[in-house]
C-alpha positions in Angstrom: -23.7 94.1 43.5 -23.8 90.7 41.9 -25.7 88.1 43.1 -24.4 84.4 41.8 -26.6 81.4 42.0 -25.4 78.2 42.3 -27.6 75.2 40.9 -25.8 71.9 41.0 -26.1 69.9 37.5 -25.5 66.7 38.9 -24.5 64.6 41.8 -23.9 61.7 42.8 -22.3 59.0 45.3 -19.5 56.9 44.6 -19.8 54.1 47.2 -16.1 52.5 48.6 -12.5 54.0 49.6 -11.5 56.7 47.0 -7.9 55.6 45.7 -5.3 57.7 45.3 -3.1 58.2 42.3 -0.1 56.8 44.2 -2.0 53.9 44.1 -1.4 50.3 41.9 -2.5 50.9 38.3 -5.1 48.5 39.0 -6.2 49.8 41.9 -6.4 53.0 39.7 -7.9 51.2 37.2 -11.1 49.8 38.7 -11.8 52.6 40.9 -11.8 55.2 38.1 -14.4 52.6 36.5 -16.3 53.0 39.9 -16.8 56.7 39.4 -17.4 56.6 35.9 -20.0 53.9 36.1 -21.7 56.3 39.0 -21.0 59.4 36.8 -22.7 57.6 33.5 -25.8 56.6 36.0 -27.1 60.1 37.0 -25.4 62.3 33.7 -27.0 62.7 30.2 -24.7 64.4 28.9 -21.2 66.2 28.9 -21.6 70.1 29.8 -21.0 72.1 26.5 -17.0 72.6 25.8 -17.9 76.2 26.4 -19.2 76.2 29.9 -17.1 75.9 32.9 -17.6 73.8 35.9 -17.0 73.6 39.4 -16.8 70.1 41.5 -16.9 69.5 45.0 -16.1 66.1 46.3 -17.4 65.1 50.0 -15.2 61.9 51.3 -17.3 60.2 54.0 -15.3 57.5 56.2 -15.0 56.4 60.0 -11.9 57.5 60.8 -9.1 58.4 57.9 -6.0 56.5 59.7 -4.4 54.7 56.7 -6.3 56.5 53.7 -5.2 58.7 51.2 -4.5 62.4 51.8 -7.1 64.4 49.9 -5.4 65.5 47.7 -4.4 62.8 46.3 -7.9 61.3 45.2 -8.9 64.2 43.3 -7.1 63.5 39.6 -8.7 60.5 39.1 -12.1 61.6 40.0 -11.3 64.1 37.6 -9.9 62.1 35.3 -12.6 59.5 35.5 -15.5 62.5 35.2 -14.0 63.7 31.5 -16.1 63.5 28.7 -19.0 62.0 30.8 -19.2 64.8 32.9 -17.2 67.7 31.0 -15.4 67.8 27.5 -12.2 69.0 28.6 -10.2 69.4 31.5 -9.8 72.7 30.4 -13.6 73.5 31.4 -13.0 72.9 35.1 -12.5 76.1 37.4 -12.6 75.2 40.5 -12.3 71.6 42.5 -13.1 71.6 46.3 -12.7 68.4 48.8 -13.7 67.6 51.8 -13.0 64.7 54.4 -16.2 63.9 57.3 -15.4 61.7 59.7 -19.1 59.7 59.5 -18.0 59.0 63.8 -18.4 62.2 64.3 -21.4 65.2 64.8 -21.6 66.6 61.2 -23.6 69.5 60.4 -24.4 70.7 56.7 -26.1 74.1 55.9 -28.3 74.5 52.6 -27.3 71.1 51.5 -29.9 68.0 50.3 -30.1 64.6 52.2 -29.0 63.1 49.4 -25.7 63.5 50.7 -25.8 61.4 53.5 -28.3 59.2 51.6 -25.4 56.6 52.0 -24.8 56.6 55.6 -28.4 56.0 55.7 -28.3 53.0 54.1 -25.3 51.8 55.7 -22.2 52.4 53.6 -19.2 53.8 55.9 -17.3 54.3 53.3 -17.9 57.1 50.3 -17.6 60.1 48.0 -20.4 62.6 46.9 -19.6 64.8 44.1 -21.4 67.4 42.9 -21.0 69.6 39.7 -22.0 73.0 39.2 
């Protein structure tokens, strides 16, 4: 049997409406410099080219009429992660997202505060990424 461990590296929240990549260049633009300003705040360091990682993205809003689909948000994070985060592109082996309505009863299992750290201090509207 195997027994895998996961320890996060990093995490961190990314405070306003993710955008997605149907969105303006601008609009593109500033928010990638949102996540990479969040990313450069809590990240020494890139993980070594020859490690992989795994990101999960938690989207925290009241309600999601008129937002982006999911799936749509997660290249730029990505792109807006590389070579703060990770070297390459190439290094990440799994991305997994999630929308929370913050109107809503949410339960998390195994997880820290820091997650809802935001809610807390009164932002309705974010993204918590953690790598692994």
């Amino acid at each position: 049997m195997t027994v895998i461990i996961r320890r996060t590296r990093f995490s961190f929240p990314v405070i306003g409406c993710p955008v997605s990549m149907q969105s303006s260049r601008d609009s593109k633009q500033q928010y990638k410099a949102l996540v990479t300003e969040a990313a450069r705040g809590n990240v020494d360091k890139p993980v070594e080219a020859s490690r992989k990682v795994k990101i999960e993205i938690d989207w925290f809003s009241q309600g999601f009429v008129n937002k982006p689909d999911v799936d749509n948000i997660v290249k730029l994070i990505q792109d807006a992660l590389k070579d703060i985060v990770f070297v390459d592109d190439g290094q990440v082996e799994s991305i997994t997202a999630r929308k929370h309505d913050s109107t809503s009863v949410m339960s998390f299992t195994k997880e820290s505060l820091s997650i809802i750290e935001p809610i807390m201090n009164g932002h309705q509207e974010y993204i918590f990424v953690r790598i692994y």
